[in-house]
PDB file of N, CA, C and O in Angstrom, chain B, residues numbered from 101:
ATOM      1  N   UNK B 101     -37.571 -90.420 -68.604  1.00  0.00           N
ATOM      2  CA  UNK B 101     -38.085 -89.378 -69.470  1.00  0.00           C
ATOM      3  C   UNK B 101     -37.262 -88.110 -69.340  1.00  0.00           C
ATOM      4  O   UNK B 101     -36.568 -87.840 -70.321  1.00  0.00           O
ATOM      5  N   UNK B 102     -37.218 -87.351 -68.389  1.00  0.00           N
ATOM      6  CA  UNK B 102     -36.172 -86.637 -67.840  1.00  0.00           C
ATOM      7  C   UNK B 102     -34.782 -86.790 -68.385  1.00  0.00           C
ATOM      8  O   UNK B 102     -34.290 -85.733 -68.781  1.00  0.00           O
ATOM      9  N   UNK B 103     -33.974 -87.953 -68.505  1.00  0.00           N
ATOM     10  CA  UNK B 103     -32.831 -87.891 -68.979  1.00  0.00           C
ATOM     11  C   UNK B 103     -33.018 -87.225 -70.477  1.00  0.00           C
ATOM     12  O   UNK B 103     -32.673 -86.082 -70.779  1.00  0.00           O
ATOM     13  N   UNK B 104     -33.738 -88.340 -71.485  1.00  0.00           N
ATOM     14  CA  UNK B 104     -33.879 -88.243 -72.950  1.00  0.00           C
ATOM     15  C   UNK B 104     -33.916 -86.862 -73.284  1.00  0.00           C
ATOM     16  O   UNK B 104     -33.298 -86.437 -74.261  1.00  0.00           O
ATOM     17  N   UNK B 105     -34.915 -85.783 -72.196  1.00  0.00           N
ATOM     18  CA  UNK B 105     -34.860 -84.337 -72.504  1.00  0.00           C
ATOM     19  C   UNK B 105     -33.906 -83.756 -72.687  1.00  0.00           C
ATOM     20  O   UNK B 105     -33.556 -82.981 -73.577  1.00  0.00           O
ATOM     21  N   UNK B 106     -33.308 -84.247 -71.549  1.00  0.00           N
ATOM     22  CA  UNK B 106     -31.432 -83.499 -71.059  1.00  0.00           C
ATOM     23  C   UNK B 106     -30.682 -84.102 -72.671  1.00  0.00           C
ATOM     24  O   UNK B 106     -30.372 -83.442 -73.662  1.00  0.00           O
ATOM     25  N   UNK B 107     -30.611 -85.045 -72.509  1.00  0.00           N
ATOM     26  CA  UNK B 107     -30.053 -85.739 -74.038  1.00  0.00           C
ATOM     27  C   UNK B 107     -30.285 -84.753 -75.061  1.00  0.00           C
ATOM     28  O   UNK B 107     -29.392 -84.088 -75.586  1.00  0.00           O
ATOM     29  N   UNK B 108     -31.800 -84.662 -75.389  1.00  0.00           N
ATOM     30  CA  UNK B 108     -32.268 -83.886 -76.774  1.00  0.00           C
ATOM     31  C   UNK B 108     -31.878 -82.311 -76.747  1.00  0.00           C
ATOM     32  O   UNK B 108     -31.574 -81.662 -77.748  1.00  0.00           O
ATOM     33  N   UNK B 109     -31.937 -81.841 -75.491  1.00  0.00           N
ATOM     34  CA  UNK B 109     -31.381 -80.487 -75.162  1.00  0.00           C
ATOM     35  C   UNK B 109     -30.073 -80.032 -75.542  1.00  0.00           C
ATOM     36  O   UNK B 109     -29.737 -79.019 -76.156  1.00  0.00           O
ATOM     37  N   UNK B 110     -29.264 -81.162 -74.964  1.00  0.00           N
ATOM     38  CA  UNK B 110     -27.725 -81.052 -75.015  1.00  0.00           C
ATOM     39  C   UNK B 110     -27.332 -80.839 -76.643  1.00  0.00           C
ATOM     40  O   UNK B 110     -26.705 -79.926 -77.180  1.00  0.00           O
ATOM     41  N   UNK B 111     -27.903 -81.954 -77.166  1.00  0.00           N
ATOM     42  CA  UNK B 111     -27.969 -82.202 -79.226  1.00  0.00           C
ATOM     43  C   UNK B 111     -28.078 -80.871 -79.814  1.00  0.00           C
ATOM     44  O   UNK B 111     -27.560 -80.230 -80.729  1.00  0.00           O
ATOM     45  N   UNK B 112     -29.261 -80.670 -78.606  1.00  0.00           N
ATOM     46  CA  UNK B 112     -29.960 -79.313 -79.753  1.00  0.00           C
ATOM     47  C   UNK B 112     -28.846 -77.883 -79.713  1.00  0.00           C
ATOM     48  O   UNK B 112     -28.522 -77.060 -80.568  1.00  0.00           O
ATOM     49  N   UNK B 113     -28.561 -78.040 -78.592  1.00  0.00           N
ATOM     50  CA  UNK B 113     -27.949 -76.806 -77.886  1.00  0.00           C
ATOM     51  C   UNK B 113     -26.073 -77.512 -79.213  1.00  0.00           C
ATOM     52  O   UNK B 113     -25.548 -76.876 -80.127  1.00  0.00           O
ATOM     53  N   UNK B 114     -25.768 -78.605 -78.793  1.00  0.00           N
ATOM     54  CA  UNK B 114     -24.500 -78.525 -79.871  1.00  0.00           C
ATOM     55  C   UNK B 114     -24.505 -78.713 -81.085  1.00  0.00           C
ATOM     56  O   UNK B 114     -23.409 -78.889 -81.619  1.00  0.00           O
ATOM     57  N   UNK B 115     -25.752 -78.740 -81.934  1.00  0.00           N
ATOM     58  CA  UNK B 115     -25.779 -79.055 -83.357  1.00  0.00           C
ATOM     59  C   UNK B 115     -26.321 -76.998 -83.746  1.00  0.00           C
ATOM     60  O   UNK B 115     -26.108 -76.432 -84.819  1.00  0.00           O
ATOM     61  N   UNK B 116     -26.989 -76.367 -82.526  1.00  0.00           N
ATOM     62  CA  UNK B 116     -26.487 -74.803 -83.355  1.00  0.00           C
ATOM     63  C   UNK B 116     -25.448 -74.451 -83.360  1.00  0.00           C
ATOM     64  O   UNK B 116     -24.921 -74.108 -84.418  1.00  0.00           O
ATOM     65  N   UNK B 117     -24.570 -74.401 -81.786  1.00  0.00           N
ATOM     66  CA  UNK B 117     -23.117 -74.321 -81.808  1.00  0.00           C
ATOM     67  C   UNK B 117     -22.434 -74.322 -83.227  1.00  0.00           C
ATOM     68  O   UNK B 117     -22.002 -73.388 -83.902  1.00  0.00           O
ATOM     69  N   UNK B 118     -22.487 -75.968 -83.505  1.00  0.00           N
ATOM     70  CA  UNK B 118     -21.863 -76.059 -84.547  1.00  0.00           C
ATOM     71  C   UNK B 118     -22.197 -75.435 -85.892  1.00  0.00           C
ATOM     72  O   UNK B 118     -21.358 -75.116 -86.734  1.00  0.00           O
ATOM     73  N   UNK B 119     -23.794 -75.266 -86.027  1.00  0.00           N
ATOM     74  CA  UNK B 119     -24.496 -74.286 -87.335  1.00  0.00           C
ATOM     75  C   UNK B 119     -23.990 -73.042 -87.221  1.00  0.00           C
ATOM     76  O   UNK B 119     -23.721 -72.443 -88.263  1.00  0.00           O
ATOM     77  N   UNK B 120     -23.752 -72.386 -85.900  1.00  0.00           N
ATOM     78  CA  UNK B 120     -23.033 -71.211 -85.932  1.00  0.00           C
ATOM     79  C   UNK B 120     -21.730 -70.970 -85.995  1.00  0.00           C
ATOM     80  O   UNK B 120     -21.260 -69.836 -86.086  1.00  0.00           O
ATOM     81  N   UNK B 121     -21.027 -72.084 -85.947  1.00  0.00           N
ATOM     82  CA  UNK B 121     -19.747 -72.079 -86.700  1.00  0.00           C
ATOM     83  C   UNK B 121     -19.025 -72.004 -88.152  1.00  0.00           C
ATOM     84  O   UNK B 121     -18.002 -71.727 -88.779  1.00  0.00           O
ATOM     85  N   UNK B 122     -20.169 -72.403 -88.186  1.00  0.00           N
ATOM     86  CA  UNK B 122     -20.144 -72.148 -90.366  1.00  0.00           C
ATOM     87  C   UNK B 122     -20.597 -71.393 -90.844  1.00  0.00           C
ATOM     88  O   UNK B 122     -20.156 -71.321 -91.991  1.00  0.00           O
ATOM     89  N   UNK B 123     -21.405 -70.585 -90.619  1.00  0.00           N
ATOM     90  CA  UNK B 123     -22.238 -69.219 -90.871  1.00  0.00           C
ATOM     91  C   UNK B 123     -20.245 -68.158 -90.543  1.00  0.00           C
ATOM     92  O   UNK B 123     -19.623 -68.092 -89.483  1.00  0.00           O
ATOM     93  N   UNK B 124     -19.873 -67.575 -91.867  1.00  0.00           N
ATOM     94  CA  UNK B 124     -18.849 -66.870 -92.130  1.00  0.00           C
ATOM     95  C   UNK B 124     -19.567 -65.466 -91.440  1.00  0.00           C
ATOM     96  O   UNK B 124     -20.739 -65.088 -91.466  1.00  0.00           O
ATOM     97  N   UNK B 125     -18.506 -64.943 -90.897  1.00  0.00           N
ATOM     98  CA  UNK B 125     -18.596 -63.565 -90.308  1.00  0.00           C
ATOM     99  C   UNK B 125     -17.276 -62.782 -90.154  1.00  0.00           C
ATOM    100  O   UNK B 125     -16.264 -63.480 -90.212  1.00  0.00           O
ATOM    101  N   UNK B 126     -17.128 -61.657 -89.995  1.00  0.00           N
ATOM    102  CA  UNK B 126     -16.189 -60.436 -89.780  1.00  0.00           C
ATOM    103  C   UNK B 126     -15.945 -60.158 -88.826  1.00  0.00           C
ATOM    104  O   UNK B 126     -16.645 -59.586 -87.991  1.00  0.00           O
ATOM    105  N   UNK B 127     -14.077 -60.786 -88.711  1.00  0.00           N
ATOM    106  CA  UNK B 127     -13.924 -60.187 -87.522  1.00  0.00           C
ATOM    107  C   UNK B 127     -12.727 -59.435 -87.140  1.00  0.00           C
ATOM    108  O   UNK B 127     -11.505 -59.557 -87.068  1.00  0.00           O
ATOM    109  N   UNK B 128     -13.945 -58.356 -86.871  1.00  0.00           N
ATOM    110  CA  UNK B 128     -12.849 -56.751 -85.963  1.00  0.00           C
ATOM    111  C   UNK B 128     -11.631 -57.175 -85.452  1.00  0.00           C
ATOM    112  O   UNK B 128     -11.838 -57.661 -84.341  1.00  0.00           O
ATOM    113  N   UNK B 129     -10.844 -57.202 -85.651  1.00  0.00           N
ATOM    114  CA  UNK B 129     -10.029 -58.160 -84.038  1.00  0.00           C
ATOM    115  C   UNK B 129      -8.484 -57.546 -84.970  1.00  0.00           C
ATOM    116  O   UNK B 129      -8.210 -57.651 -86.166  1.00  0.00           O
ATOM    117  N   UNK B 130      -7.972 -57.121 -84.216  1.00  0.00           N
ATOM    118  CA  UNK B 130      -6.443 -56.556 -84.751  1.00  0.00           C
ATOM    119  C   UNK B 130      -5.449 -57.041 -83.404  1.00  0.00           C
ATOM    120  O   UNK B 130      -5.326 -56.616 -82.255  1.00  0.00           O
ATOM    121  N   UNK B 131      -4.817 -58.164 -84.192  1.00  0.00           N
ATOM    122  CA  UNK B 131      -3.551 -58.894 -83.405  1.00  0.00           C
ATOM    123  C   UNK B 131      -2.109 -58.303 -83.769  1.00  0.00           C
ATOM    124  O   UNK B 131      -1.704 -58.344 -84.931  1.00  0.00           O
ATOM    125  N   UNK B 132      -1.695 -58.003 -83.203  1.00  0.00           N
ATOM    126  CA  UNK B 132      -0.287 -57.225 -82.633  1.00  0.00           C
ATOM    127  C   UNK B 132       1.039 -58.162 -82.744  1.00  0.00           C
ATOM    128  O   UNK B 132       0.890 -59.383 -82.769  1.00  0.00           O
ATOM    129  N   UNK B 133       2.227 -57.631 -82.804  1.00  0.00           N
ATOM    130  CA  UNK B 133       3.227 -58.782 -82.865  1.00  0.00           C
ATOM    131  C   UNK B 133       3.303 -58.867 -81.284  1.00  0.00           C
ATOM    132  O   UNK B 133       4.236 -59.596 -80.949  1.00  0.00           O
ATOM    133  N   UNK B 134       2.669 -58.390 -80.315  1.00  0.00           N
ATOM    134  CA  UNK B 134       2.968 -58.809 -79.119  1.00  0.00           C
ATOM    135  C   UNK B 134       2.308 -60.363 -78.726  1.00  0.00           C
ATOM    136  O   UNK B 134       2.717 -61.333 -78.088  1.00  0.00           O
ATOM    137  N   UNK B 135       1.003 -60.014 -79.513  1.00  0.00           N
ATOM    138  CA  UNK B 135       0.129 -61.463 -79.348  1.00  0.00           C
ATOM    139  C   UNK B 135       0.598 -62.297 -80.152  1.00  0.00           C
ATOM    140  O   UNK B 135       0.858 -63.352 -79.573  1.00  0.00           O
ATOM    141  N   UNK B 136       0.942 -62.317 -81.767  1.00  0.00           N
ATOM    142  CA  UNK B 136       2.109 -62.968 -82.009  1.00  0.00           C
ATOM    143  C   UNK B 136       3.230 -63.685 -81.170  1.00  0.00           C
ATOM    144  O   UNK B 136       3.272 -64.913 -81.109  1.00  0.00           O
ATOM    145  N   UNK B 137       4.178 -62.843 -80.498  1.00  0.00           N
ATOM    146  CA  UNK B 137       4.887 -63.698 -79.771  1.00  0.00           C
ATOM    147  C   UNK B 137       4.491 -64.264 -78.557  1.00  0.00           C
ATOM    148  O   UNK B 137       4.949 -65.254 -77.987  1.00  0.00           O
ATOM    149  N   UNK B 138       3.520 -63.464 -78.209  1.00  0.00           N
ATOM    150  CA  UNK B 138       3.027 -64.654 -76.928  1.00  0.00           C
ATOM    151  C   UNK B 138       2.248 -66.393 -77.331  1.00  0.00           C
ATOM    152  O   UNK B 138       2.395 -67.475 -76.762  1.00  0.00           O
ATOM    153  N   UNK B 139       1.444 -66.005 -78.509  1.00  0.00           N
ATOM    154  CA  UNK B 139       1.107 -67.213 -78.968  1.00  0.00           C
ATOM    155  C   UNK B 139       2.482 -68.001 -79.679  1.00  0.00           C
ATOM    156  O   UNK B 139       2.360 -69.193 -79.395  1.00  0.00           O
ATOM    157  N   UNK B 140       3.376 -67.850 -80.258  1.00  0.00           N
ATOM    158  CA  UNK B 140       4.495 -68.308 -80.322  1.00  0.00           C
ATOM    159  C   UNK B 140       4.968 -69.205 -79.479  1.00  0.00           C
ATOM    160  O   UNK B 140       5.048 -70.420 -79.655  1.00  0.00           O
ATOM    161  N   UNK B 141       5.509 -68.125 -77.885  1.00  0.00           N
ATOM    162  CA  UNK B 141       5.552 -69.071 -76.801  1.00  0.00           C
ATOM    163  C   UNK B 141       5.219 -69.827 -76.144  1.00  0.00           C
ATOM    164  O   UNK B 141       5.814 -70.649 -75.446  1.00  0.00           O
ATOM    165  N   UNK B 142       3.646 -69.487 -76.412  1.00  0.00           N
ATOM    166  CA  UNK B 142       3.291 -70.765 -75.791  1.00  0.00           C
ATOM    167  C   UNK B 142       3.433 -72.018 -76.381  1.00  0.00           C
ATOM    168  O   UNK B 142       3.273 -72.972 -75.619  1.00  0.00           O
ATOM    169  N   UNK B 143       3.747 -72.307 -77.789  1.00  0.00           N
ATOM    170  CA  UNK B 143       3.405 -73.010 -78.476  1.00  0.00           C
ATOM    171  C   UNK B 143       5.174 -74.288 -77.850  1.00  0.00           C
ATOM    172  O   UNK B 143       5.384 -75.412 -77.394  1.00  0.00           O
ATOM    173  N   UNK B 144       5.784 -73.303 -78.194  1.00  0.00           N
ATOM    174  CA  UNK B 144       7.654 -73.632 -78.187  1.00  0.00           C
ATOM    175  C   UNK B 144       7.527 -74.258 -76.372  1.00  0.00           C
ATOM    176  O   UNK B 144       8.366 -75.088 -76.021  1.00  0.00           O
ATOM    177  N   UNK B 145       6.220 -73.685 -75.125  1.00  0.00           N
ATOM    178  CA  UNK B 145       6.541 -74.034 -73.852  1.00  0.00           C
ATOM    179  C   UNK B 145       5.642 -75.232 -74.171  1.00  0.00           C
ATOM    180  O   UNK B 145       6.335 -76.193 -73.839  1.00  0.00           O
ATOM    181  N   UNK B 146       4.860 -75.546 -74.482  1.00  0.00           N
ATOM    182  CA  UNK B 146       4.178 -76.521 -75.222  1.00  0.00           C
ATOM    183  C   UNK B 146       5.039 -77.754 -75.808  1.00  0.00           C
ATOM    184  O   UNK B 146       4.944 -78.888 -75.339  1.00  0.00           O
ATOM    185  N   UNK B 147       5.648 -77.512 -76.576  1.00  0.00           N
ATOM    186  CA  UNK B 147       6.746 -78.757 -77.545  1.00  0.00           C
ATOM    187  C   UNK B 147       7.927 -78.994 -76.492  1.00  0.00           C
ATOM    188  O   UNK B 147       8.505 -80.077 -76.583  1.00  0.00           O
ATOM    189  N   UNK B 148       8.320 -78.158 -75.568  1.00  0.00           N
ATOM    190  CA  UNK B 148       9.263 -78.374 -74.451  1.00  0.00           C
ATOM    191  C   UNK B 148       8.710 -78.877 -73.541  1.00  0.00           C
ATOM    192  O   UNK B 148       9.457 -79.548 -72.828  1.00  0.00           O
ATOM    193  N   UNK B 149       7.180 -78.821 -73.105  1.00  0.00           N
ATOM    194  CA  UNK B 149       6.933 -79.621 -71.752  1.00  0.00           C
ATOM    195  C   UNK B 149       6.563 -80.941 -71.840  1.00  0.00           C
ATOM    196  O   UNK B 149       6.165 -81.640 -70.908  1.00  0.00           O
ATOM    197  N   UNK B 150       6.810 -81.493 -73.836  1.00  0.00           N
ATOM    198  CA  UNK B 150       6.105 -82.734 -73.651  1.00  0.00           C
ATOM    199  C   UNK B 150       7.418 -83.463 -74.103  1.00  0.00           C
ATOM    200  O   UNK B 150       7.445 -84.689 -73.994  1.00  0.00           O
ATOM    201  N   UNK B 151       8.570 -82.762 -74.631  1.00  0.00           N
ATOM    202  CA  UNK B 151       9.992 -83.526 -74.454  1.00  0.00           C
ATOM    203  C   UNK B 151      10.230 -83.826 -73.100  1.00  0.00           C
ATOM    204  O   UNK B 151      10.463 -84.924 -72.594  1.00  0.00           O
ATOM    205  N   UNK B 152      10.127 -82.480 -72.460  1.00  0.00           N
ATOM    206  CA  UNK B 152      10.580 -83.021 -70.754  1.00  0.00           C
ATOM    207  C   UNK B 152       9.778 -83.996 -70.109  1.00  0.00           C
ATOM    208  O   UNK B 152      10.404 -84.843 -69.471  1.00  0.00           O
ATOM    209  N   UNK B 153       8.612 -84.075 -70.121  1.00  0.00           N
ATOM    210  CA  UNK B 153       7.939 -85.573 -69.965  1.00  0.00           C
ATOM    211  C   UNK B 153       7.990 -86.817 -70.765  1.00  0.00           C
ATOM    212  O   UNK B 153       7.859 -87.874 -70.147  1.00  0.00           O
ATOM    213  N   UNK B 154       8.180 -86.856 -72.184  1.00  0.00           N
ATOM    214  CA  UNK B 154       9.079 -88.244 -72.857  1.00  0.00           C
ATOM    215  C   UNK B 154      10.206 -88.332 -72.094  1.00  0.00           C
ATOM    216  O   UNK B 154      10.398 -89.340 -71.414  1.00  0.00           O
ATOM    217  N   UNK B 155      11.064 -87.326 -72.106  1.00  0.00           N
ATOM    218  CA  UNK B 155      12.402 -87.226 -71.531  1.00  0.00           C
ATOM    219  C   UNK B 155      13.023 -87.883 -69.761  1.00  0.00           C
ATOM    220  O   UNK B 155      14.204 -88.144 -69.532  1.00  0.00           O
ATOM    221  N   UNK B 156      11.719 -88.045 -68.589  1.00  0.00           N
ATOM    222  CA  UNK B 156      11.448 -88.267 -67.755  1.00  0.00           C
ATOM    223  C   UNK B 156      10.924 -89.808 -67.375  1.00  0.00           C
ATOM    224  O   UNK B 156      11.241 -90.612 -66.498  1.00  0.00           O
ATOM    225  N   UNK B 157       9.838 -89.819 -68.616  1.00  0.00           N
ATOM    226  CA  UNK B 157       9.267 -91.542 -68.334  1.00  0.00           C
ATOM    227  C   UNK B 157      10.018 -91.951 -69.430  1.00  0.00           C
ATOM    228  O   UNK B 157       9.309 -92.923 -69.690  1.00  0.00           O
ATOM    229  N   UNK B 158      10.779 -91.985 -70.177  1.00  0.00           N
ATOM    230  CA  UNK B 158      11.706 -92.699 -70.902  1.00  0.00           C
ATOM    231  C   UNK B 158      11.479 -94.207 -70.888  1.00  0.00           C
ATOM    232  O   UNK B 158      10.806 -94.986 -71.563  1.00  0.00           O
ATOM    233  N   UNK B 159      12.691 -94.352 -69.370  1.00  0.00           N
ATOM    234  CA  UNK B 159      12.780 -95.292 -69.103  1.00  0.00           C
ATOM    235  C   UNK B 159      11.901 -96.422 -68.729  1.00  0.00           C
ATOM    236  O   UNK B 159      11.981 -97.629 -68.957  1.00  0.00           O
ATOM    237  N   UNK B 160      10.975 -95.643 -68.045  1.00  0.00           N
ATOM    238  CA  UNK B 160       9.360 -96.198 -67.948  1.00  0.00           C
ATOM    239  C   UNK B 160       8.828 -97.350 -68.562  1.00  0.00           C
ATOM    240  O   UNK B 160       8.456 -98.505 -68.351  1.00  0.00           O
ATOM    241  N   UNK B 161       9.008 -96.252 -69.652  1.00  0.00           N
ATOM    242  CA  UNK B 161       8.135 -96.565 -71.217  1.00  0.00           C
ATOM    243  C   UNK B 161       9.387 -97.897 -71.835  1.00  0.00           C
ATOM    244  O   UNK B 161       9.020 -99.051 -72.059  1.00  0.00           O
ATOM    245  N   UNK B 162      10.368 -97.578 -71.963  1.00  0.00           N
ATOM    246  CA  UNK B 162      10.825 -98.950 -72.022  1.00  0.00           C
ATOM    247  C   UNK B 162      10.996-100.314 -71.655  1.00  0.00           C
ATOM    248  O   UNK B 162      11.236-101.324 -72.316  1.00  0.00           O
ATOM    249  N   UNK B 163      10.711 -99.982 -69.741  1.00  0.00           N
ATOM    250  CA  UNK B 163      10.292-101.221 -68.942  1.00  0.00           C
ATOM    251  C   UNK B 163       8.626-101.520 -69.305  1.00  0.00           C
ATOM    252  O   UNK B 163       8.159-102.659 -69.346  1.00  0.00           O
ATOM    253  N   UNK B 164       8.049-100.612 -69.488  1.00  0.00           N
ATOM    254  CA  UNK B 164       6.857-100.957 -69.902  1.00  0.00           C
ATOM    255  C   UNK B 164       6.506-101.952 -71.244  1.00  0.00           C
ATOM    256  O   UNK B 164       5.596-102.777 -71.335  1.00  0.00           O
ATOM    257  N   UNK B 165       7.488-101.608 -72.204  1.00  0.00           N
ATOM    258  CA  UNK B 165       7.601-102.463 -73.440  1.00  0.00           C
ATOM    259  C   UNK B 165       8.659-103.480 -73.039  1.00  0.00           C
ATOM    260  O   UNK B 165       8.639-104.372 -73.887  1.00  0.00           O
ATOM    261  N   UNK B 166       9.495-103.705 -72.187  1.00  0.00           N
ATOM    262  CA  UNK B 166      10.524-104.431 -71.890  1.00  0.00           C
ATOM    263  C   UNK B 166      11.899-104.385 -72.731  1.00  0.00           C
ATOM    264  O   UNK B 166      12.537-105.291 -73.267  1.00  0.00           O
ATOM    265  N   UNK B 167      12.121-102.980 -72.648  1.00  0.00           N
ATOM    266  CA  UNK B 167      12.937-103.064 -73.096  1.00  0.00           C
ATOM    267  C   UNK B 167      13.670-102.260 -72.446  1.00  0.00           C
ATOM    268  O   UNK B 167      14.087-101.312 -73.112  1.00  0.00           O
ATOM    269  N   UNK B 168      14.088-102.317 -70.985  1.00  0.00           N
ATOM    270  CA  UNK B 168      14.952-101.684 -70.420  1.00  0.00           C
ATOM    271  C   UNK B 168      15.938-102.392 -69.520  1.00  0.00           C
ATOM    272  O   UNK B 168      15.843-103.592 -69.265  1.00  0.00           O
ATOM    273  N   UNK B 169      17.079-101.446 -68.953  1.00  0.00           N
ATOM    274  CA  UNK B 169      18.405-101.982 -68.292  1.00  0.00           C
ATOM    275  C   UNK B 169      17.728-103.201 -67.616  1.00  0.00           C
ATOM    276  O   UNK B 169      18.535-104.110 -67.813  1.00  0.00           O
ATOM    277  N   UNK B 170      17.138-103.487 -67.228  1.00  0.00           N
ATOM    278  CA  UNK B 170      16.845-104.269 -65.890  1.00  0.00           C
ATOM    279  C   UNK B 170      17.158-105.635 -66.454  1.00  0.00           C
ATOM    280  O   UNK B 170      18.128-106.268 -66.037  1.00  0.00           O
ATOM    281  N   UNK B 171      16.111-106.245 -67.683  1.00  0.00           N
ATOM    282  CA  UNK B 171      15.908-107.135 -68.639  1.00  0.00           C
ATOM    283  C   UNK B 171      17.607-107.213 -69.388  1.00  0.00           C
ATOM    284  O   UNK B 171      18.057-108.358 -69.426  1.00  0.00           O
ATOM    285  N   UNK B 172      18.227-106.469 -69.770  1.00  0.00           N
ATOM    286  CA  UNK B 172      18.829-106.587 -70.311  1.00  0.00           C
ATOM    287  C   UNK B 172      20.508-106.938 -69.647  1.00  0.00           C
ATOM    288  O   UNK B 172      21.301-107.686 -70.218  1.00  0.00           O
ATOM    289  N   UNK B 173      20.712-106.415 -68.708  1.00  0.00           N
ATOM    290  CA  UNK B 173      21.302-106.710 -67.722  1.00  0.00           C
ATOM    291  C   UNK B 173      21.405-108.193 -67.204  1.00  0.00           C
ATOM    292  O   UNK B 173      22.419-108.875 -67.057  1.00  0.00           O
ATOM    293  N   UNK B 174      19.780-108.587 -66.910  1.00  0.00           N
ATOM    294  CA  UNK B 174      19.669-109.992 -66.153  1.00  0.00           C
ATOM    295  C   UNK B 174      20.251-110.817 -67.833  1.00  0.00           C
ATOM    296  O   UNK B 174      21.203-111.598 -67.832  1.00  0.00           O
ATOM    297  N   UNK B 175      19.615-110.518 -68.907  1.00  0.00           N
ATOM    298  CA  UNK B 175      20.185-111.249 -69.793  1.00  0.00           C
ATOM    299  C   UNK B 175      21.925-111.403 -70.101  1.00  0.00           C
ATOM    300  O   UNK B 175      22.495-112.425 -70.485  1.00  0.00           O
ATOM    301  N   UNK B 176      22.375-110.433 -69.887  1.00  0.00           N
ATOM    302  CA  UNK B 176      23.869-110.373 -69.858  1.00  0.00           C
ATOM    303  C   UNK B 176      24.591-111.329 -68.817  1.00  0.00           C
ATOM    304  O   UNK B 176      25.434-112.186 -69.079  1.00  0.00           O
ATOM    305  N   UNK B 177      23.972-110.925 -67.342  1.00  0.00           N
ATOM    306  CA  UNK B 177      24.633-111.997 -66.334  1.00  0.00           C
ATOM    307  C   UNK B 177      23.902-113.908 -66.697  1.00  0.00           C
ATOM    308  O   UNK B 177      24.396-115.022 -66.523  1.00  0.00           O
ATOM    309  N   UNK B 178      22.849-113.534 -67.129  1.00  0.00           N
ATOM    310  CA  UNK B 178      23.062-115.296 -67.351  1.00  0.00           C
ATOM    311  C   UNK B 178      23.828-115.468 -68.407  1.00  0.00           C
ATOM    312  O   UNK B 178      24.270-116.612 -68.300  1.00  0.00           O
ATOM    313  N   UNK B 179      24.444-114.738 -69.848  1.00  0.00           N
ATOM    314  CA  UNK B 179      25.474-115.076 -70.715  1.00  0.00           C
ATOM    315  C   UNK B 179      26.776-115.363 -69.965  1.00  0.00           C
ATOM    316  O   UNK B 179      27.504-116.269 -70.369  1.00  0.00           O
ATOM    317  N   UNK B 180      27.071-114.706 -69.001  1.00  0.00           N
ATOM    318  CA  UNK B 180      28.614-114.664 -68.209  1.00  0.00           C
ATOM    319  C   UNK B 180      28.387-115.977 -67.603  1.00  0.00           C
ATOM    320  O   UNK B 180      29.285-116.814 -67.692  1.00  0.00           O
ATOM    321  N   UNK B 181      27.064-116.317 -66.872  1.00  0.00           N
ATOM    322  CA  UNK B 181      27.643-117.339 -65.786  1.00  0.00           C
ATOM    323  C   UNK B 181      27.251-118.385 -66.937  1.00  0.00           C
ATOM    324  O   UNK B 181      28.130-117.895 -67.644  1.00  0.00           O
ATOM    325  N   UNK B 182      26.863-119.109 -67.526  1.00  0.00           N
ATOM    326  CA  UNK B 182      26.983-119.926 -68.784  1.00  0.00           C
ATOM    327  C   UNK B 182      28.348-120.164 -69.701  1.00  0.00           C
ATOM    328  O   UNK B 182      28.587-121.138 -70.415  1.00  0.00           O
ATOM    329  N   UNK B 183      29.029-119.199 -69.515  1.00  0.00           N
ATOM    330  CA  UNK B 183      30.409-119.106 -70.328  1.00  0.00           C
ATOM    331  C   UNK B 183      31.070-119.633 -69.294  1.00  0.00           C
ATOM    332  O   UNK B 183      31.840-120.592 -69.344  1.00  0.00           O
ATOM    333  N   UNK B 184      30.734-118.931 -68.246  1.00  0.00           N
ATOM    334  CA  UNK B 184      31.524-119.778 -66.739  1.00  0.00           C
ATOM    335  C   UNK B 184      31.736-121.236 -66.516  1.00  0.00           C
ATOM    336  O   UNK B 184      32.777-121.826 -66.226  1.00  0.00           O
ATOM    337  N   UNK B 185      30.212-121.816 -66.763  1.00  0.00           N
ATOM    338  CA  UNK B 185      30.354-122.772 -65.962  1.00  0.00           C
ATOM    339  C   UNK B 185      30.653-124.283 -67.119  1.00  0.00           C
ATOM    340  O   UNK B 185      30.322-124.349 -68.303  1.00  0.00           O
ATOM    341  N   UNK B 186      31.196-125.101 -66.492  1.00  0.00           N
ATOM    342  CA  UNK B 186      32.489-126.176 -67.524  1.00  0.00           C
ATOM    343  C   UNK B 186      31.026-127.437 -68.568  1.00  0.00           C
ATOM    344  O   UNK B 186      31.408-128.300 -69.359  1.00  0.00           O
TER     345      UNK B 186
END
């Protein structure tokens, strides 16, 4: 019984949230080109920290799909010793 409350509470408490999100209002608020460029940057340290992490598991991500040196390599040396042998 106890939970279902917590449940119906939680609903209640995020379905005004959200009613008070649509209710249009005025807002005072004067942004600066300083906040401008700080929101800027973050955005640009943002698109750079998730290249440098593609950029990092790369290879990963290709052994993960199989498609990296390792596989491809072992496939190369069994082409050589096959050409090798009579």
């Amino acid at each position: 019984m106890r939970i279902i409350s917590v449940f119906a509470t939680a609903g209640f408490i995020g379905s005004l949230t959200f009613l008070m999100l649509l209710v249009p209002c005025t807002a005072h608020a004067y942004l600066d080109p300083g906040t401008g460029t700080a929101i800027l940057q973050g955005l640009l340290a943002a698109i750079a920290a998730v290249i440098i992490v593609v950029k990092i598991y790369w290879r990963r991500l290709l052994d993960l799909l199989g498609r990296g040196k390792k596989k491809q390599a072992a496939q190369l040396d069994s082409d050589d010793t096959d050409k090798n042998s009579p």
